[in-house]
C-alpha positions as semicolon CSV with decimal commas, in nm:
position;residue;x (nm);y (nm);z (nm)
1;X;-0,529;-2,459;0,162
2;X;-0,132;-2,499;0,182
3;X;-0,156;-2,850;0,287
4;X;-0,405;-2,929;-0,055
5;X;-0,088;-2,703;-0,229
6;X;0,166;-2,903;-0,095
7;X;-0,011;-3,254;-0,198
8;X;-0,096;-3,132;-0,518
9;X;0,270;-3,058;-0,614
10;X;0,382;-3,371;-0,447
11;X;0,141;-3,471;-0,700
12;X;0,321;-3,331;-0,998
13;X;0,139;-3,044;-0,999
14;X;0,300;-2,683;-1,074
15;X;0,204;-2,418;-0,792
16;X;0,281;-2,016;-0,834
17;X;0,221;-1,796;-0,555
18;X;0,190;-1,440;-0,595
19;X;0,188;-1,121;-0,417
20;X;0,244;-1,241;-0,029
21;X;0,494;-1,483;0,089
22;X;0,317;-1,836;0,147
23;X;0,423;-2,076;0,382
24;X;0,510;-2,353;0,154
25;X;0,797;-2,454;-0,100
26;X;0,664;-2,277;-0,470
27;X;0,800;-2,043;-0,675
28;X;0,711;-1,674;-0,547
29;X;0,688;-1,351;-0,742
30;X;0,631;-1,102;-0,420
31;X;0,487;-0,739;-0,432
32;X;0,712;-0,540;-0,152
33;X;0,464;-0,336;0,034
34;X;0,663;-0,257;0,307
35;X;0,917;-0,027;0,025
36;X;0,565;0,123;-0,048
37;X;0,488;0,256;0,251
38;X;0,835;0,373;0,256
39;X;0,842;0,524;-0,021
40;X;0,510;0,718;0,035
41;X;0,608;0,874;0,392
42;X;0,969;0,908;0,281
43;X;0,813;1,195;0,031
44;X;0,558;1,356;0,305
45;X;0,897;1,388;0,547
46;X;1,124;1,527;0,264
47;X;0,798;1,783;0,173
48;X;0,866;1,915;0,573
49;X;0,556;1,664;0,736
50;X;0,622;1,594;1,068
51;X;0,285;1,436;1,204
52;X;0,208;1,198;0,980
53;X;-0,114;0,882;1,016
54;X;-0,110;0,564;0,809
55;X;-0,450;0,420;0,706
56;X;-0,459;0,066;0,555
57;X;-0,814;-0,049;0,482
58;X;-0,995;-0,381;0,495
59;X;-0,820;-0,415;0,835
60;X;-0,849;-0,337;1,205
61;X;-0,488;-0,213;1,255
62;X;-0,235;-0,177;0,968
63;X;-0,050;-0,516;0,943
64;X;0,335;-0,513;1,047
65;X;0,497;-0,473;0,637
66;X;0,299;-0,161;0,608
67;X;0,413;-0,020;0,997
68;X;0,814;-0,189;0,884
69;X;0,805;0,060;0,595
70;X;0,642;0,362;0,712
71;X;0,861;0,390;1,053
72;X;1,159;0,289;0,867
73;X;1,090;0,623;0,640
74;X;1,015;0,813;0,955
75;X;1,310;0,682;1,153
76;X;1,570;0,789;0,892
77;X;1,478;1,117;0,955
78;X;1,496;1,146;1,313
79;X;1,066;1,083;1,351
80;X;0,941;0,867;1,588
81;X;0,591;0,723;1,442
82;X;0,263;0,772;1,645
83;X;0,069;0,451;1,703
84;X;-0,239;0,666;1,799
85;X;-0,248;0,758;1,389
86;X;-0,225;0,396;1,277
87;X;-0,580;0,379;1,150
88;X;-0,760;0,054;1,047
89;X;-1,147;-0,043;0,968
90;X;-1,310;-0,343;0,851
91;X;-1,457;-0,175;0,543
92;X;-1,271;-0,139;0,265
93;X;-1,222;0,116;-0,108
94;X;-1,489;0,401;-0,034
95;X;-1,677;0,282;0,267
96;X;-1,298;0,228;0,457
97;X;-1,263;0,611;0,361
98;X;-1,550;0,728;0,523
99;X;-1,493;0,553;0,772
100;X;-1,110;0,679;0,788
101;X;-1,264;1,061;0,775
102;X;-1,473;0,963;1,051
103;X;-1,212;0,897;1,311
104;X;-0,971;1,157;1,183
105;X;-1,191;1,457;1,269
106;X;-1,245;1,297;1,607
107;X;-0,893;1,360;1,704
108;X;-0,753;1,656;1,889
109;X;-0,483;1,675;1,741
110;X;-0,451;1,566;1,358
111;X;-0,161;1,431;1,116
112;X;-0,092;1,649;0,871
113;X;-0,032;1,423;0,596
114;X;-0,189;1,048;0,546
115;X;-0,072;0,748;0,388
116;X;-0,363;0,564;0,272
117;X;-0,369;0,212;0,122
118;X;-0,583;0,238;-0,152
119;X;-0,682;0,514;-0,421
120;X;-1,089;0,433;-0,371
121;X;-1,019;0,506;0,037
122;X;-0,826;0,817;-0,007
123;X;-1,051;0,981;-0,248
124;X;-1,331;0,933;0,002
125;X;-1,084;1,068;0,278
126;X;-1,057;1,389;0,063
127;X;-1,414;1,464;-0,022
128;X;-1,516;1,410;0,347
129;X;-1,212;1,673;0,436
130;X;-1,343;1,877;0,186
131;X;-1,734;1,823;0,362
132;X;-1,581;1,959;0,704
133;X;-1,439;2,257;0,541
134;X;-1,066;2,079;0,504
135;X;-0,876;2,183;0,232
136;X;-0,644;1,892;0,010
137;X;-0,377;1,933;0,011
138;X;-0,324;2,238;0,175
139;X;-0,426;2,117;0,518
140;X;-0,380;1,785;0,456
141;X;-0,150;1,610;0,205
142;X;-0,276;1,253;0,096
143;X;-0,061;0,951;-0,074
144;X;-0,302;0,664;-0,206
145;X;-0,176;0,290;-0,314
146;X;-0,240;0,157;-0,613
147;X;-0,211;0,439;-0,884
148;X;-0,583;0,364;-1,025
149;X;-0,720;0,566;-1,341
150;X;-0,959;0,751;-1,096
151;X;-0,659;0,884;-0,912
152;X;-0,650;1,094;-1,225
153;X;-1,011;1,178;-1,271
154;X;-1,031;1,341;-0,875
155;X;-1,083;1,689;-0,829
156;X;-0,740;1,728;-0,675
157;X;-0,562;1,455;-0,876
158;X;-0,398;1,189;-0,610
159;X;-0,033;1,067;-0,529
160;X;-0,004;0,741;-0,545
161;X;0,227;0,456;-0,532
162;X;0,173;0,222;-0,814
163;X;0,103;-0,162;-0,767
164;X;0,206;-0,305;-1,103
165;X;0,008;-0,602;-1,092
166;X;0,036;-0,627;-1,490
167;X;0,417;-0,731;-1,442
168;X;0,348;-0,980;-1,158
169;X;0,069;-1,138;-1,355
170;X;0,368;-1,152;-1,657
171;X;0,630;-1,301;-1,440
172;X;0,401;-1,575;-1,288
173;X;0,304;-1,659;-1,653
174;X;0,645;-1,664;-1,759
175;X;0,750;-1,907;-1,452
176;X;0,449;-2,114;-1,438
177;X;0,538;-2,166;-1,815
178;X;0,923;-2,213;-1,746
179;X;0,815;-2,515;-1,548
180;X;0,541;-2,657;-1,721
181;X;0,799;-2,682;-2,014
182;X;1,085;-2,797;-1,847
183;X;1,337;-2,490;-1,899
184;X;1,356;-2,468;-1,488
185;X;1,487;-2,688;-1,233
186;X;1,574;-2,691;-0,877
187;X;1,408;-2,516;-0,611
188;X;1,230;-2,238;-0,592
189;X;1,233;-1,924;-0,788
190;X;1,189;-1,618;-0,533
191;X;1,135;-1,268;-0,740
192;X;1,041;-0,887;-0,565
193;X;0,866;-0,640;-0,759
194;X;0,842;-0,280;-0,638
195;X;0,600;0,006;-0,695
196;X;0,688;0,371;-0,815
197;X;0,600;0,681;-0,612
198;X;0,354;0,924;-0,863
199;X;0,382;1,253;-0,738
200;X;0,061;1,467;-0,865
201;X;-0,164;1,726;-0,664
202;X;-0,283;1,610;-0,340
203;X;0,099;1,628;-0,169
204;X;0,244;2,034;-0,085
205;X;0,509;2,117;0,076
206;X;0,467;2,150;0,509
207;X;0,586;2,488;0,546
């Protein structure tokens, strides 16, 4: 795919990537995940959490931004992240959930607060606690990833971080349209867009 990128601006052609650096020379409006993640278990450690698992879903093991972030909010306070509560599946929104809920009740020995990347996963991670008798968020706090209207609709309305892919969508309109009329030159344009932390219900303090 990059090589067919690269010929086709060789070409003339205009190429904007988005989200995810790419391996080629285009302009770049990047979503930092990694601050995410750090922004998520940053809260859980300043609300007292201790033992905390990180669930990213689609994916066998949570890639490397999403571990960067998470042990960097960890580390700050003196927490050494367990590996044995990075949690990963090949199923992804609800399914990934279930499947999340699944392995966390196998444990011994349980987080007490979960970072889960996205909204559709953690909601089924909290009505499969609440199946086996596990109460949100007083047993477990959960932080979700994209801020999605149904993180509102939940029984115990979710924390998330948002992912405002409205303003990247702007600013690689507003660049692809910078070049296509001529009012950028050089090389290329390299922007970061963050997400906010939304505190609601599904987060209390670890007393």
């Amino acid at each position: 795919v990059y090589e067919y990128l690269n010929d086709y601006q060789q070409e003339g052609g205009v190429a904007i990537c988005y989200d995810d650096p790419v391996p080629i020379s285009c302009d770049n409006v990047l979503f930092d995940f990694e601050h995410s993640l750090y922004l998520a278990a940053g809260h859980l450690v300043k609300q007292g959490h201790r033992d905390l698992g990180l669930y990213v879903q689609g994916q066998e093991s949570p890639p490397e931004t999403a571990i960067r972030g998470f042990s960097r909010a960890l580390q700050e306070h003196g927490l050494k992240p367990r590996r044995n509560w990075f949690f990963g599946s090949s199923a992804a929104g609800e399914e990934g959930g279930f499947e999340l809920a699944k392995q966390f009740l196998r444990l011994k020995q349980r987080p007490t607060a979960m970072c889960i990347v996205n909204d559709a996963s953690a909601l089924a991670f909290s009505v499969e606690m609440g199946r086996a008798g596990i109460r949100i968020p007083e047993e477990v706090s959960v932080i979700g990833h994209d801020d999605l209207p149904l993180a509102r609709c939940a029984p115990v309305m979710l924390s998330s971080v948002t992912h405002p892919t409205e303003r990247i969508a702007e600013e690689v309109v507003r660049l692809l349209t910078a070049r296509l009329n001529g009012n950028t030159s050089g090389g290329p344009v390299r922007m970061t867009i963050r997400g906010e932390l939304v505190i609601r219900d599904s987060v209390a303090p670890r007393l």
